[in-house]
MIFIKE-764924 format. One record per residue (C-alpha): residue number from 0; residue in three letters; chain; x, y, z. Coordinates in steps of 0.05 Angstrom, whole numbers, plus 5000, padded with zeros to 4 digits. Last residue first. Layout:
(site NUM "ALA" "A" (X Y Z))
...
END
This chain:
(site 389 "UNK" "A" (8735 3728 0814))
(site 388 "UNK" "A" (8748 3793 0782))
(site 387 "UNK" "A" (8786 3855 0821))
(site 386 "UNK" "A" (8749 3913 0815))
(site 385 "UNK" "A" (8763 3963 0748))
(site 384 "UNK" "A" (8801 4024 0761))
(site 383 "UNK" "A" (8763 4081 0715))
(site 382 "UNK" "A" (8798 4123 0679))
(site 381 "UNK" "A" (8788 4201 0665))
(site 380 "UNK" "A" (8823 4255 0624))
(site 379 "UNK" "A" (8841 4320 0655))
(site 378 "UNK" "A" (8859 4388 0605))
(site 377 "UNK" "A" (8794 4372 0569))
(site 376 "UNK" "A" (8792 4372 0486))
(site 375 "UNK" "A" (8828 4302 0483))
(site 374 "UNK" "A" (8765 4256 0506))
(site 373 "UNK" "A" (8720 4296 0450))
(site 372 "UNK" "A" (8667 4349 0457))
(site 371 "UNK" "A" (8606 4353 0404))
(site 370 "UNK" "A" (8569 4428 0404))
(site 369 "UNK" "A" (8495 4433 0401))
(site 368 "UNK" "A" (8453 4474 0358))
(site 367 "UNK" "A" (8389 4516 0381))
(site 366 "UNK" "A" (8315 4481 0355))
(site 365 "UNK" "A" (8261 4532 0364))
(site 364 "UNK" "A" (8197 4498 0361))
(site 363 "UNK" "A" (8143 4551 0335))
(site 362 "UNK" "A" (8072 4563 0361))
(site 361 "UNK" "A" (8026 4604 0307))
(site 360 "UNK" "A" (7959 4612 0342))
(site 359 "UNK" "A" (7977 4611 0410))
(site 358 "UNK" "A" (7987 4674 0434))
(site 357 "UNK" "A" (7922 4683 0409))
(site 356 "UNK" "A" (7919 4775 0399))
(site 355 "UNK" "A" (7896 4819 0443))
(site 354 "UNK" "A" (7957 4869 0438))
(site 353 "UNK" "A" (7963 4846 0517))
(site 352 "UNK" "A" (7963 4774 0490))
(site 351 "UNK" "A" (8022 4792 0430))
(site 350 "UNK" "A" (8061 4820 0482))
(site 349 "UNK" "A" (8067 4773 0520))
(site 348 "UNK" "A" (8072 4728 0467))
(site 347 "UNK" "A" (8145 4764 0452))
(site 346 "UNK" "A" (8158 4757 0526))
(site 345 "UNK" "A" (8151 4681 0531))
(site 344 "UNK" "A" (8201 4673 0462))
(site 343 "UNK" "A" (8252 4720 0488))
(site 342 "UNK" "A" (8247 4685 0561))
(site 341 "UNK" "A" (8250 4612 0525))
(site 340 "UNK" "A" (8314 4647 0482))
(site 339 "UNK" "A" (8350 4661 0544))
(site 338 "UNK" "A" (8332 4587 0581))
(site 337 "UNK" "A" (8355 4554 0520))
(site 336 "UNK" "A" (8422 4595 0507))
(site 335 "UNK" "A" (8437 4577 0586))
(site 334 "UNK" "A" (8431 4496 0565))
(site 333 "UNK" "A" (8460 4499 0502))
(site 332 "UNK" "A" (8470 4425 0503))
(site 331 "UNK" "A" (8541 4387 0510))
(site 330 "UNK" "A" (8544 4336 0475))
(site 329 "UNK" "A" (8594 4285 0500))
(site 328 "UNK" "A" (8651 4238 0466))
(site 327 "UNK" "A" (8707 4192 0490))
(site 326 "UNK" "A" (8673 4201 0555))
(site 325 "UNK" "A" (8702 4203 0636))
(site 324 "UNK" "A" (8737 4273 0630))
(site 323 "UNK" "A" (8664 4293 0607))
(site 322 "UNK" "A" (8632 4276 0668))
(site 321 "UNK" "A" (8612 4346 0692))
(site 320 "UNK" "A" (8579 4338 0757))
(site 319 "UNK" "A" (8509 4299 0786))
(site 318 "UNK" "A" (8477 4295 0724))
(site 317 "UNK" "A" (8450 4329 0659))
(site 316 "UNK" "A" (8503 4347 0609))
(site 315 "UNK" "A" (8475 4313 0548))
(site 314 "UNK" "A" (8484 4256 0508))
(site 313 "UNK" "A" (8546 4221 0540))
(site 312 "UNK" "A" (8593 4171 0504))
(site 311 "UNK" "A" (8632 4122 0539))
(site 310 "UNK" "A" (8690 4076 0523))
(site 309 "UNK" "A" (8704 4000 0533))
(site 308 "UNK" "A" (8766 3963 0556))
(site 307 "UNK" "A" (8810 4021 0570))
(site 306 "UNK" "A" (8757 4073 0564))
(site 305 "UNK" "A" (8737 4059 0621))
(site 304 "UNK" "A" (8753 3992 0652))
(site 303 "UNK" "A" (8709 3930 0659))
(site 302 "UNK" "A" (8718 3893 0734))
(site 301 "UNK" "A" (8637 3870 0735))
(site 300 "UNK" "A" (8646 3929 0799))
(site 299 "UNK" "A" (8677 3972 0749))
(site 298 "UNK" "A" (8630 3968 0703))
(site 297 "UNK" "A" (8571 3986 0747))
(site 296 "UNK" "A" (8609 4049 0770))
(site 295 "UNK" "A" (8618 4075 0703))
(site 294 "UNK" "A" (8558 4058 0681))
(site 293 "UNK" "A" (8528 4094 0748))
(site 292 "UNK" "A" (8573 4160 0722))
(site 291 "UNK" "A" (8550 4154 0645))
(site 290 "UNK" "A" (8480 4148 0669))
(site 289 "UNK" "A" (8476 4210 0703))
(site 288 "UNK" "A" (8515 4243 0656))
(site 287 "UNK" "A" (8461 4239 0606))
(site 286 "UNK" "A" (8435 4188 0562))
(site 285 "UNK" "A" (8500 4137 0549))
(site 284 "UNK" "A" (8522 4112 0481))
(site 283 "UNK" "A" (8566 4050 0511))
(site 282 "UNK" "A" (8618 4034 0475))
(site 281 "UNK" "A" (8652 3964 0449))
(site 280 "UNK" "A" (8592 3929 0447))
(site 279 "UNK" "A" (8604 3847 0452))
(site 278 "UNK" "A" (8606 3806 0386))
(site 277 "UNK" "A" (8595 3737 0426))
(site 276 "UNK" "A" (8547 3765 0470))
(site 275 "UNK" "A" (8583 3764 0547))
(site 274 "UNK" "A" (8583 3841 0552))
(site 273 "UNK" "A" (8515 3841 0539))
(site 272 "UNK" "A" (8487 3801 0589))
(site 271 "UNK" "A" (8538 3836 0641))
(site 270 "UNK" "A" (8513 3897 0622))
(site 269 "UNK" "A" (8433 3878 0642))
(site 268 "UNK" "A" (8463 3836 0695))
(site 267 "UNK" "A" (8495 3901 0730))
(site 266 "UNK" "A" (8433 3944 0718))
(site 265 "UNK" "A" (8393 3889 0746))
(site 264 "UNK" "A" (8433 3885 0816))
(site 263 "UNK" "A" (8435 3958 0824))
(site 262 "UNK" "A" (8358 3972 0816))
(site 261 "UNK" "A" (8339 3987 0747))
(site 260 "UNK" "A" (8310 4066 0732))
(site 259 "UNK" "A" (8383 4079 0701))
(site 258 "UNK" "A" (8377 4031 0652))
(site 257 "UNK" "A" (8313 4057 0621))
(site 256 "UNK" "A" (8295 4011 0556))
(site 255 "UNK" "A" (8302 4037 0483))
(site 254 "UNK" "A" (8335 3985 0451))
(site 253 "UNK" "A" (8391 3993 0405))
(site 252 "UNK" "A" (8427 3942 0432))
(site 251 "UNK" "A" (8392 3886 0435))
(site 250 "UNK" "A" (8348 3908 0370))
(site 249 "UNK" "A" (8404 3911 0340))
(site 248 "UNK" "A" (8406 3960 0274))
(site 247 "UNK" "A" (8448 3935 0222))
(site 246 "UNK" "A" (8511 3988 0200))
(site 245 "UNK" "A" (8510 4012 0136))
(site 244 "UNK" "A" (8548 4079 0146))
(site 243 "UNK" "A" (8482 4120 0138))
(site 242 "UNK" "A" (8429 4063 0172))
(site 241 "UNK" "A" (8477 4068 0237))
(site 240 "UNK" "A" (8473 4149 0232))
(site 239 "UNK" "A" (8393 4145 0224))
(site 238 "UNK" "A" (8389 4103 0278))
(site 237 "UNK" "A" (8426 4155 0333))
(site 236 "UNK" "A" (8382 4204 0302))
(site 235 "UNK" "A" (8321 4170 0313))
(site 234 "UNK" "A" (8347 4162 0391))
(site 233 "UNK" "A" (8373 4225 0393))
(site 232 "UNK" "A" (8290 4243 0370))
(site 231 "UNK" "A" (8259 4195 0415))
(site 230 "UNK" "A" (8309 4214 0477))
(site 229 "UNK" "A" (8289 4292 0477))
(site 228 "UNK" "A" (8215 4276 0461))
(site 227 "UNK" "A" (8200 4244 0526))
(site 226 "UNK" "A" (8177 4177 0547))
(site 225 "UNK" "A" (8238 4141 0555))
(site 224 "UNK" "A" (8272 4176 0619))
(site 223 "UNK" "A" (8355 4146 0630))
(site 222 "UNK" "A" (8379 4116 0574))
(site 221 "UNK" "A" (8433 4068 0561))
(site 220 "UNK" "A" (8452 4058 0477))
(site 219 "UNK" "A" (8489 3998 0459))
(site 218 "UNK" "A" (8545 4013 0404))
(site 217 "UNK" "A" (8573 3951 0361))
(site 216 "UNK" "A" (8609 3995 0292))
(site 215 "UNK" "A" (8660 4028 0353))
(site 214 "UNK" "A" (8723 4049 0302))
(site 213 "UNK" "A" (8739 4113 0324))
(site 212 "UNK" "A" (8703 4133 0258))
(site 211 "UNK" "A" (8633 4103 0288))
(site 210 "UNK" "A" (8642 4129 0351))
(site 209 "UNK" "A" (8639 4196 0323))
(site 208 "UNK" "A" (8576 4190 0275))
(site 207 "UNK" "A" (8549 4156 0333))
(site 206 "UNK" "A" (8559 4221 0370))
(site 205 "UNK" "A" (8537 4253 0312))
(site 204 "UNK" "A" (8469 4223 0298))
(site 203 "UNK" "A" (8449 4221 0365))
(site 202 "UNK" "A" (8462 4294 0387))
(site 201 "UNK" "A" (8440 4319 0311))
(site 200 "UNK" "A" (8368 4283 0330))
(site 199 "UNK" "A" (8375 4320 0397))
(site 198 "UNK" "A" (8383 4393 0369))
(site 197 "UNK" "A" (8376 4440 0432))
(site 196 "UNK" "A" (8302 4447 0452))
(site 195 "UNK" "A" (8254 4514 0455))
(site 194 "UNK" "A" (8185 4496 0452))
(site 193 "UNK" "A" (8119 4538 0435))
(site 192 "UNK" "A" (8056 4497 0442))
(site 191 "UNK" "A" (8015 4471 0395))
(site 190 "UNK" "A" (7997 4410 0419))
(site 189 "UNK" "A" (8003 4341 0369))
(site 188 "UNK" "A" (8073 4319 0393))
(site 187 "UNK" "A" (8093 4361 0467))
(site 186 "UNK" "A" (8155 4385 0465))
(site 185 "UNK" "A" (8224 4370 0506))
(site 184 "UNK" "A" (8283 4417 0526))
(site 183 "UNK" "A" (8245 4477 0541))
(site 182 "UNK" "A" (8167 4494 0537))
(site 181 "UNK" "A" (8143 4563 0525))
(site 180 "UNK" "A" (8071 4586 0545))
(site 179 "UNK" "A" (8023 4646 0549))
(site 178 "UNK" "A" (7960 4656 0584))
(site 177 "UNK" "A" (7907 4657 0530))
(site 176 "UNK" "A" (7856 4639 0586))
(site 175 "UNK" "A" (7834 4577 0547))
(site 174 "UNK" "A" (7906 4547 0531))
(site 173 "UNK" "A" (7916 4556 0608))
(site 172 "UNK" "A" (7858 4517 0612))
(site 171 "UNK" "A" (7867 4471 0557))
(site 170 "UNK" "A" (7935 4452 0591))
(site 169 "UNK" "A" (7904 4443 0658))
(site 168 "UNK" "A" (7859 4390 0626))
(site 167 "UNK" "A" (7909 4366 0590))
(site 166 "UNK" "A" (7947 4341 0641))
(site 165 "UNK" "A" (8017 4320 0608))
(site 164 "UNK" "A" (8038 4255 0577))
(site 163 "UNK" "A" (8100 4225 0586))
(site 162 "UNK" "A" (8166 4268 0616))
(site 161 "UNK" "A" (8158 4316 0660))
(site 160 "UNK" "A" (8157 4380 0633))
(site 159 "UNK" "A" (8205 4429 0626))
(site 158 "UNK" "A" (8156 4493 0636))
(site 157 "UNK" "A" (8158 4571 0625))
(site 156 "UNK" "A" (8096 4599 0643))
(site 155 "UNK" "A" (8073 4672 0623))
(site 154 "UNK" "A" (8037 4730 0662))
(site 153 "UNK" "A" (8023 4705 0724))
(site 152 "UNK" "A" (7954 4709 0754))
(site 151 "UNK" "A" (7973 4673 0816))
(site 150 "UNK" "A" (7897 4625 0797))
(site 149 "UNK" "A" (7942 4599 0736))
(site 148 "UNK" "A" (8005 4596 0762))
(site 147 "UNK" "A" (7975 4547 0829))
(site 146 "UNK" "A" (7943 4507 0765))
(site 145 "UNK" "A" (8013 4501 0737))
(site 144 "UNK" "A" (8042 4484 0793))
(site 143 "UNK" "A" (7990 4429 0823))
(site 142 "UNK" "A" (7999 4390 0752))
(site 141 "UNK" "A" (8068 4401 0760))
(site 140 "UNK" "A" (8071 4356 0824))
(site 139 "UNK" "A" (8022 4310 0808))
(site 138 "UNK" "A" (8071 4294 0746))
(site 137 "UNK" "A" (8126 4289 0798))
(site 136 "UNK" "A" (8082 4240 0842))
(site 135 "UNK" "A" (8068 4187 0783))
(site 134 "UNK" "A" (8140 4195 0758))
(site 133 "UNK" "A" (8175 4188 0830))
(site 132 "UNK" "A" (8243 4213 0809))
(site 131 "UNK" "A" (8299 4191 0767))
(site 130 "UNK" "A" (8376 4216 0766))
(site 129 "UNK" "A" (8417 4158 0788))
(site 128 "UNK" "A" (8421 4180 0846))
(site 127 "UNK" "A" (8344 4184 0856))
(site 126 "UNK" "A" (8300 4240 0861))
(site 125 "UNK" "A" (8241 4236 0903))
(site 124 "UNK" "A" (8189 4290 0870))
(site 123 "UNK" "A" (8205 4325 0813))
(site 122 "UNK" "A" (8169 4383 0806))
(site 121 "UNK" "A" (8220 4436 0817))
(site 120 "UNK" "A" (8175 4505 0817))
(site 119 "UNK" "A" (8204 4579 0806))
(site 118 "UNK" "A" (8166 4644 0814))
(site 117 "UNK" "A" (8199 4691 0770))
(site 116 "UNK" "A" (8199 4780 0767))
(site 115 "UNK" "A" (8199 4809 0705))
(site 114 "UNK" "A" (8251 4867 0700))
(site 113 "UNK" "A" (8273 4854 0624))
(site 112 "UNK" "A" (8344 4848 0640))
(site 111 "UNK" "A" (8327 4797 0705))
(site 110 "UNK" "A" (8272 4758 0661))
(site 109 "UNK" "A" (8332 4737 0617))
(site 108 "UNK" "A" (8384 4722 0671))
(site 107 "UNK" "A" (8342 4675 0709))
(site 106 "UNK" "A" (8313 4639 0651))
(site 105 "UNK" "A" (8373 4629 0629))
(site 104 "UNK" "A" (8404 4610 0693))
(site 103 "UNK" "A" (8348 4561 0701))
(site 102 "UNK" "A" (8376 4529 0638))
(site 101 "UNK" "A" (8438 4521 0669))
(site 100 "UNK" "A" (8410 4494 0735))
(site 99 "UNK" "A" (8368 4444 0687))
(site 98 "UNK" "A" (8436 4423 0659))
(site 97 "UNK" "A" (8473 4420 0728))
(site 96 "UNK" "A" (8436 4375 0765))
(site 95 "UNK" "A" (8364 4374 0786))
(site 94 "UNK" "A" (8292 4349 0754))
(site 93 "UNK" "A" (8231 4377 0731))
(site 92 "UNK" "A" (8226 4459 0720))
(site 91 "UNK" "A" (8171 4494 0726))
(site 90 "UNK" "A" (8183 4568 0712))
(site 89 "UNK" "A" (8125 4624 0731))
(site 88 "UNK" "A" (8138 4685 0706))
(site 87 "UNK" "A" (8111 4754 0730))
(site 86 "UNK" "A" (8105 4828 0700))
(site 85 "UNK" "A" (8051 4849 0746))
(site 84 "UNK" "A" (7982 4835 0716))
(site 83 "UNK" "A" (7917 4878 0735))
(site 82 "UNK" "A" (7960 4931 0741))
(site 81 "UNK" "A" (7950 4977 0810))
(site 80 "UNK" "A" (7958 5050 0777))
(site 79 "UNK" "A" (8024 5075 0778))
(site 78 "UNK" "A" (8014 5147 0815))
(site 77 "UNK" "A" (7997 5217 0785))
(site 76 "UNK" "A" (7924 5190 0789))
(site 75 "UNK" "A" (7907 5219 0724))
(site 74 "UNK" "A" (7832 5234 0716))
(site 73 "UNK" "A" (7835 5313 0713))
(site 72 "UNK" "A" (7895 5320 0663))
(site 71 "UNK" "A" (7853 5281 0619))
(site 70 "UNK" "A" (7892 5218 0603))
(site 69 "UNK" "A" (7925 5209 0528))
(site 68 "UNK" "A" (7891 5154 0480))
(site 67 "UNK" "A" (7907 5084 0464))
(site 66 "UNK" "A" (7872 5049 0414))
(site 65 "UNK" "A" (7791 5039 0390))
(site 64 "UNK" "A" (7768 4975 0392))
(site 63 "UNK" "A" (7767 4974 0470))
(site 62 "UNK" "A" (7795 5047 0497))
(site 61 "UNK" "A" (7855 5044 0525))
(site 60 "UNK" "A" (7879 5110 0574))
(site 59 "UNK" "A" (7941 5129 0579))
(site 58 "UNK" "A" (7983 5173 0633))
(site 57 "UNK" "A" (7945 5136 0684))
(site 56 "UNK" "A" (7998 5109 0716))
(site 55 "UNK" "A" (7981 5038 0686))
(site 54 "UNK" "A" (7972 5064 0625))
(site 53 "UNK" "A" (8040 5093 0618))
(site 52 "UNK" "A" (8062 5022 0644))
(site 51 "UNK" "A" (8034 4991 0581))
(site 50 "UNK" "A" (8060 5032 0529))
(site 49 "UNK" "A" (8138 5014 0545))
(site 48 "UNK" "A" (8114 4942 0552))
(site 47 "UNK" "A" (8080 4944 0480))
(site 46 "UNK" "A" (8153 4975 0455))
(site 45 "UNK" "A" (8197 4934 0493))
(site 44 "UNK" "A" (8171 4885 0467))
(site 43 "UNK" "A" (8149 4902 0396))
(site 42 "UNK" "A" (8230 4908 0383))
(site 41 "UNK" "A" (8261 4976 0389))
(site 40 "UNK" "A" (8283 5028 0336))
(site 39 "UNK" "A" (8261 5081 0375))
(site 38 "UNK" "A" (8213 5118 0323))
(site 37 "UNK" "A" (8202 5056 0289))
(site 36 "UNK" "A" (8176 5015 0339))
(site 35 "UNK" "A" (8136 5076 0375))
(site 34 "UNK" "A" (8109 5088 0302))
(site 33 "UNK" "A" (8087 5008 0305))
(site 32 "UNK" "A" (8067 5010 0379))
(site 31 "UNK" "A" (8019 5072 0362))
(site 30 "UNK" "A" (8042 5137 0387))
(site 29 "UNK" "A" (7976 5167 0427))
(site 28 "UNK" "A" (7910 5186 0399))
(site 27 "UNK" "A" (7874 5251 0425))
(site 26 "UNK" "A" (7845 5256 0489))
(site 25 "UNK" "A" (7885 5300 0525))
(site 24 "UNK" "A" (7922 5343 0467))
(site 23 "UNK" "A" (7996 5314 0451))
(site 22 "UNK" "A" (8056 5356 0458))
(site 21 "UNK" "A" (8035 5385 0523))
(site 20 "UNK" "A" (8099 5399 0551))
(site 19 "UNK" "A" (8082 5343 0601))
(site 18 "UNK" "A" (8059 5300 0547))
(site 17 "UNK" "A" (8133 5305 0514))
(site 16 "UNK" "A" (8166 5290 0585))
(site 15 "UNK" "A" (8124 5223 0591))
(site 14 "UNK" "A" (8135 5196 0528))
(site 13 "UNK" "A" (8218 5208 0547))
(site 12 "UNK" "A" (8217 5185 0609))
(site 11 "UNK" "A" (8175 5121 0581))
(site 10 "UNK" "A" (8222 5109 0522))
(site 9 "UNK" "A" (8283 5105 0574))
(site 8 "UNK" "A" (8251 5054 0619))
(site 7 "UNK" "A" (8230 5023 0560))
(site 6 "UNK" "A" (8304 5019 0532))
(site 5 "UNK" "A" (8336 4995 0608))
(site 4 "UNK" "A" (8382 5046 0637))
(site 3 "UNK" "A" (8429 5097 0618))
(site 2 "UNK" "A" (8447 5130 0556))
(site 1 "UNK" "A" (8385 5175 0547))
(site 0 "UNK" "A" (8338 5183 0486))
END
């Protein structure tokens, strides 16, 4: 096999030379995907992919029940037959900033190598500064998109949902149609859908883990979305540390309310109310960079410093820049390595559909590891200059 080029590029130049020199008899059965497989020492991918273009130039003929078979000389067209499916992904994607742009790089680089071609949707609708959008609109939003990748034909969907409870309707559909699915960052509990999602109970447990041995035992937790698997499980995780090193759980500060949805004035009375408990928090365990940089600017307007008078933690990288000069601690999330593996995952029950097979009758969460950053890791640290109080 050649040097140069993708593998099933290479496979099919190679197929196609060998029933040139009439190595195989027209109509007799072709190299199955398995011998293919072994013969190349590929993955199922590349092999079933490999296979499929030779039938769509009419090299190959499927017959139902039976395999693949090789053309009659007469009947091949000579040309790449029209294929009923073009090698196309549709990614829905909710929100902006520079997580779901890294993800989107993944996405982007995986179909790239593998020459599928993507179609992508943002389905929030009215973003915020803070980071939130129109929730009621935004859900419309990917509703619309995944019916519009539906009726497109597409070959696989790639979706970070919008947080709450999906459509079902449109998820039944595309569950009825065998059209292949991956979700990233977030799952849906009770469907069985593919998901790949960086560890977020081992994002809450070791950032508080962290604060706990720099000495913060009163941490109040800021989130952004609540209805979402990514924040219940750091959240869990963020418990489950407390519980470990025997720390109570306060309900005032371990609630799970969205401080970044408040308008200005109720953000700044929400942290002013907790400032002035008796045994104040001493950090702030924040839910993306979004709400680490209005934090930021809400404390300094009450005239709090960062970290001088109270430190923040951030749980992933989503927001308007990288804030991690501004944290003690921050997780960052393997944003591109989630977007790769979603394309991996998508392809694989490609496959599996054009073998005929339920590409959704084993579903798997794939759960990539995170990496902890500290304050003293980055070249530039961070402070905040706290307003003048009254």
């Amino acid at each position: 096999m050649g040097t140069s080029g993708p593998k099933y590029q290479r496979i099919k130049d190679e197929l196609r030379a060998e029933v040139a020199r009439d190595e195989y008899e027209a109509g007799a059965p072709f190299i199955t995907q398995n011998q293919l497989r072994e013969r190349f020492k590929v993955s199922s991918t590349t092999a079933v992919r490999a296979l499929n273009d030779l039938v769509a130039e009419g090299l190959l003929v499927r017959r139902r029940g039976l395999g693949t078979f090789v053309a009659d000389p007469a009947e091949r067209t000579g040309e790449p037959a029209p294929a009923h499916r073009s090698g196309v992904v549709a990614c829905i994607i909710s929100g902006q900033g520079p997580y779901q742009s890294e993800v989107l790089r993944g996405v982007e680089s995986g179909c790239s190598e593998r020459g599928l071609r993507l179609f992508f949707s943002d389905s929030a609708v009215h973003m915020t500064d803070t980071g939130h959008a129109d929730h009621a609109a935004s859900l419309a939003r990917q509703t619309r998109a995944l019916h519009q990748a539906v009726e497109d034909r597409v070959d696989g969907i790639i979706l970070y949902p919008v947080q709450g409870a999906p459509d079902l309707d449109v998820l039944g559909e595309i569950r009825r149609r065998r059209l292949p699915m991956v979700l990233v960052d977030r799952y849906f509990p009770g469907l069985a859908i593919d998901a790949v999602t960086a560890d977020n109970y081992d994002v809450g447990y070791r950032l508080t883990e962290h604060l706990l041995a720099d000495g913060h035992e009163r941490i109040a937790t800021l989130w952004g979305e609540t209805q979402c698997t990514s924040v219940h499980d750091r959240m869990t995780g963020h418990k489950q540390a407390l519980r470990a090193h025997d720390q109570p759980l306060l309900p005032r500060l371990t609630a799970l309310r969205s401080y970044t949805a408040l308008p200005e004035d109720d953000r700044r009375q929400l942290l002013s109310e907790l400032l002035a408990a008796p045994e104040p928090p001493t950090a702030l365990l924040c839910a993306h960079g979004f709400a680490v940089a209005t934090a930021a600017s809400d404390l300094a307007s009450l005239g709090i410093a960062v970290p001088d008078e109270i430190v923040l933690a951030g749980m992933d990288d989503a927001g308007p820049y990288d804030l991690l000069p501004l944290t003690s601690f921050a997780a960052r999330l393997p944003a591109r390595e989630i977007g790769i593996r979603a394309v991996e995952q998508l392809v694989s029950r490609i496959a599996e559909c054009t073998a005929g097979e339920d590409p959704y009758r084993s579903a798997e969460q794939i759960v990539l590891p995170v990496r902890i950053r500290t304050r003293e890791s980055v070249p530039v640290r961070l402070r905040t200059v706290a307003a003048r109080r009254p």
